[in-house]
C-alpha positions as CSV (number, residue, x, y, z in Angstrom):
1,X,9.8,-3.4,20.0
2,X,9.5,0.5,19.4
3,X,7.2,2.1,16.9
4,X,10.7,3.2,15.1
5,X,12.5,-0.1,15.1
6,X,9.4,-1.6,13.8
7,X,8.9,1.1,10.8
8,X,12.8,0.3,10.2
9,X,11.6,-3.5,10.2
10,X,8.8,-3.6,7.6
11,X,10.4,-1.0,4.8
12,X,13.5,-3.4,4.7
13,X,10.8,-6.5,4.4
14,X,8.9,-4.7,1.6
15,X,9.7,-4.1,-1.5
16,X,10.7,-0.4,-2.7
17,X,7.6,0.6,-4.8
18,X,5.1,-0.5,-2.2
19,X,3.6,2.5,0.0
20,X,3.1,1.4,3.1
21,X,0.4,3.8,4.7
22,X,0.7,3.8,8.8
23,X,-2.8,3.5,10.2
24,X,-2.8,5.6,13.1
25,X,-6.4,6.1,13.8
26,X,-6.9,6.3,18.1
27,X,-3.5,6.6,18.6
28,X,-1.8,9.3,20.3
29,X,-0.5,12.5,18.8
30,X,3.1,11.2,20.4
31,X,3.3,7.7,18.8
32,X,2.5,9.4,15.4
33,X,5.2,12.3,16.2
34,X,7.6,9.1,16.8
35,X,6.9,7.2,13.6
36,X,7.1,10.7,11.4
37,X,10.7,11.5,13.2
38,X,11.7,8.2,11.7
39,X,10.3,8.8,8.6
40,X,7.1,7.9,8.0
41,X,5.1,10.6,6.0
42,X,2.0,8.8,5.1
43,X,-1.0,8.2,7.5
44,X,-4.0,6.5,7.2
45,X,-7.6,7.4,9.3
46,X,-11.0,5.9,9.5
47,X,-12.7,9.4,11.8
48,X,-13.3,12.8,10.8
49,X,-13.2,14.1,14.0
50,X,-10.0,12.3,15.5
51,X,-8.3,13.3,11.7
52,X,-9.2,17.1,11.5
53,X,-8.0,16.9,15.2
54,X,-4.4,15.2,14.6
55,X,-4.0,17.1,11.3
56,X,-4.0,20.5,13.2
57,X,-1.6,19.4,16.3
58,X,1.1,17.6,13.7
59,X,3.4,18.5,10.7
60,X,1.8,20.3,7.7
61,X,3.8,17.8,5.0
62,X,2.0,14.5,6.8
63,X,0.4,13.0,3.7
64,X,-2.9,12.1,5.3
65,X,-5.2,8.8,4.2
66,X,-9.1,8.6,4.8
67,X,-9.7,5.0,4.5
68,X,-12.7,4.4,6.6
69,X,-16.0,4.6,5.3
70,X,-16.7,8.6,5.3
71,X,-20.3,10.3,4.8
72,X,-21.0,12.9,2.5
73,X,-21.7,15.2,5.1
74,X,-18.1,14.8,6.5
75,X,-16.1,15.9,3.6
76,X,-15.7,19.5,3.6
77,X,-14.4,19.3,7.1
78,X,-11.5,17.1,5.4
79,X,-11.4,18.7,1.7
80,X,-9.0,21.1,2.5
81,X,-5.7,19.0,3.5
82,X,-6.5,15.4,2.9
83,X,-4.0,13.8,0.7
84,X,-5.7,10.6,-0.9
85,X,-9.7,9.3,0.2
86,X,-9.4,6.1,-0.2
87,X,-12.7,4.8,0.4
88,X,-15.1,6.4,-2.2
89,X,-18.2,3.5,-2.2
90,X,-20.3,5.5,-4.6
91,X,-21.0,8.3,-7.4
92,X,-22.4,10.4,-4.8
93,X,-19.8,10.4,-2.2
94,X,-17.5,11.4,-5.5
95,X,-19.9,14.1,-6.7
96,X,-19.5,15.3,-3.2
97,X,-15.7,15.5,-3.2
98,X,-15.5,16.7,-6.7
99,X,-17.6,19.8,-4.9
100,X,-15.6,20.6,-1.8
101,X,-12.3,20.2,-4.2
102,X,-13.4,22.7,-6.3
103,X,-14.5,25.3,-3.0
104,X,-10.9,24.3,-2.1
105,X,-9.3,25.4,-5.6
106,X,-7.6,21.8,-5.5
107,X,-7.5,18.3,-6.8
108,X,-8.3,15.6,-4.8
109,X,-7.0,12.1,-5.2
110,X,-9.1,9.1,-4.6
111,X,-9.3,5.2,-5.0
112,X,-12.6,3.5,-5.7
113,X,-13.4,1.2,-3.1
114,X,-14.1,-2.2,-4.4
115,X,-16.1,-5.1,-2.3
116,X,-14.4,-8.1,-3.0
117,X,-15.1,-10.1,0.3
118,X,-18.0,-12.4,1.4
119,X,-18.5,-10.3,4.3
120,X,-21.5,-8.6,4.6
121,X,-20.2,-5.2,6.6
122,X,-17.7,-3.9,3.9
123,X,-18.4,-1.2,1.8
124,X,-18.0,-0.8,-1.9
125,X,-18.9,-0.8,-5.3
126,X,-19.9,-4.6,-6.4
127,X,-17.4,-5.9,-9.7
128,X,-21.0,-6.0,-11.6
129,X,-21.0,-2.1,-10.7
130,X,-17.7,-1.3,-10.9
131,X,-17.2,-2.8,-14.4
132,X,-19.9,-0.8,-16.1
133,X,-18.7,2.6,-14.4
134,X,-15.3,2.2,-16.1
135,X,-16.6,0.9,-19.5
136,X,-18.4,3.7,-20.0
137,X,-16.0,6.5,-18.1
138,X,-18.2,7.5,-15.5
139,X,-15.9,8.3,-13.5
140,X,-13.9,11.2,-15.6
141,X,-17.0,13.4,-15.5
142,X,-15.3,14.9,-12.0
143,X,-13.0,17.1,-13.1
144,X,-11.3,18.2,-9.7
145,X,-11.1,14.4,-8.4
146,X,-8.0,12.0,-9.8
147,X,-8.8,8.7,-10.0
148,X,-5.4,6.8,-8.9
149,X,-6.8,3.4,-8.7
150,X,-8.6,0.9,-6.5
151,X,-9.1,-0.4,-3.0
152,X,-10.5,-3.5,-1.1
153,X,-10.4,-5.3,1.9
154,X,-10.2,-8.9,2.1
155,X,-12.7,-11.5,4.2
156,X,-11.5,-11.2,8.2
157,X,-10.7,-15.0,7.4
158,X,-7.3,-17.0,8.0
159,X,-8.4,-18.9,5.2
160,X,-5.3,-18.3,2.8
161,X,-6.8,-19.5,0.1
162,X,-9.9,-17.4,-0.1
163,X,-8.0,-14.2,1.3
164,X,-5.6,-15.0,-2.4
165,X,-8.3,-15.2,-4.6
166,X,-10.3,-11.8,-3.8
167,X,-7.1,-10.1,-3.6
168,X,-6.3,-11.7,-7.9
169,X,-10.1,-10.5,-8.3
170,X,-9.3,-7.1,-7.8
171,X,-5.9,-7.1,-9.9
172,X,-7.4,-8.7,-12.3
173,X,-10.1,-5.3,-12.4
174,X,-7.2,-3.1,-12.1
175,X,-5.5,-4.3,-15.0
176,X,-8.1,-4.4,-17.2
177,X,-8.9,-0.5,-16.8
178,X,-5.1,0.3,-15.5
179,X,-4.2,2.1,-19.0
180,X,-7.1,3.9,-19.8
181,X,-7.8,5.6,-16.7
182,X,-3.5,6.0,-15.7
183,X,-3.8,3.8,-13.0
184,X,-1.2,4.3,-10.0
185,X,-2.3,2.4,-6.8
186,X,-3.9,-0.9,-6.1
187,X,-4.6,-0.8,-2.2
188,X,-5.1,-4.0,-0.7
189,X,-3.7,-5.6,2.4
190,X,-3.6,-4.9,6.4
191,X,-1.7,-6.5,9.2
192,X,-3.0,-9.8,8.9
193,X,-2.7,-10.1,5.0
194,X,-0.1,-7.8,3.5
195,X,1.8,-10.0,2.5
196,X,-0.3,-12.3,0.6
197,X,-1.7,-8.7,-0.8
198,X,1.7,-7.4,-1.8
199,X,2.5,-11.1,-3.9
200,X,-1.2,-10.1,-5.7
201,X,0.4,-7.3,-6.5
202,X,-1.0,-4.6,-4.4
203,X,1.2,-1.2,-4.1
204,X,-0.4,0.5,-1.3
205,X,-0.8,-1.3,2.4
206,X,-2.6,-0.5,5.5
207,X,-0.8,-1.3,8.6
208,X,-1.6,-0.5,11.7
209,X,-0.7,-3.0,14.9
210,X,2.4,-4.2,13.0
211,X,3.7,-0.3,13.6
212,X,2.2,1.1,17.3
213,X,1.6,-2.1,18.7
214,X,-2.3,-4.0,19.6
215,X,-5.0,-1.4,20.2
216,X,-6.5,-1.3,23.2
């Protein structure tokens, strides 16, 4: 199935105020030309290099998506253009963006990266962590980063179950703090789990093989 019939498949299958963000990261400037003909504005990358790279080759309106983990050091080369960094795992990495936004004379939106799975490689703030940040508004001290919400990744597990329950974890968090901090986006769910992600009532997903096709 083509990278168009397959965007064309998924929007009708999702519902209308669920972003879905094509991941796009190590493929080819021509596949994403393909899916942004047919419509697709939003991209989603995990490497600075490969990023900055496509970002100068494609479109100038391509909303572009950091979601991998991304090092301090990395973020002016991105601070200019990208649209939403959605994998901010600490105050630092925040203080940092807040920096290059204000060098760039622009606002920056982020999601706080949240890690709500038992496995040991993902990155985020802990729910211990994340809960005492809000309560006490940490996070509005950054003037020239807005704050649209939360990520997380689930286990790599096919147990449903599980998968269900870290995905309610993390609404549950998002509701508690949606109003006082305007809230927009709850990111959670890839190829394998989207839809489970979408019925916990995530907004954003992060799809990648169900669009170009298995990575090589």
């Amino acid at each position: 199935m083509s990278i168009s019939l397959n965007l064309n498949k998924i929007s009708n299958e999702i519902p209308k105020d669920v972003l879905l963000v094509a991941v796009s990261k190590t493929k080819s400037i021509s596949d994403i030309q393909i899916a942004y003909n047919s419509g697709q504005l939003h991209f989603g990358e995990n490497q600075i290099q490969e990023l900055t790279t496509k970002e100068n080759k494609l479109p100038k309106n391509i909303k572009w998506h950091m979601i991998g983990h991304l090092q301090r050091n990395k973020v002016k080369y991105i601070a200019s253009f990208i649209y939403m960094i959605q994998s901010v795992d600490s105050l630092k990495l925040l203080k940092e963006i807040n920096k290059q936004a204000i060098k760039n004379k622009r606002n920056i939106n982020v999601l706080i990266q949240v890690d709500i799975s038992e496995d040991s490689t993902k990155f985020g703030f802990s729910f211990k962590e994340i809960n005492q940040l809000l309560l006490i508004e940490k996070f509005k001290e950054f003037q020239n980063v807005s704050i649209k919400g939360l990520m997380g990744m689930a286990s790599f597990t096919s147990n449903e179950k599980l998968i269900r329950k870290e995905f309610n974890n993390l609404n549950d968090l998002y509701k508690n703090f949606k109003n006082k901090y305007s809230f927009e986006y709850l990111s959670m769910g890839m190829s394998s789990d989207y839809k489970i992600a979408i019925k916990c009532n995530s907004n954003i997903i992060r799809l990648g093989s169900n669009i170009f096709g298995k990575r090589n």
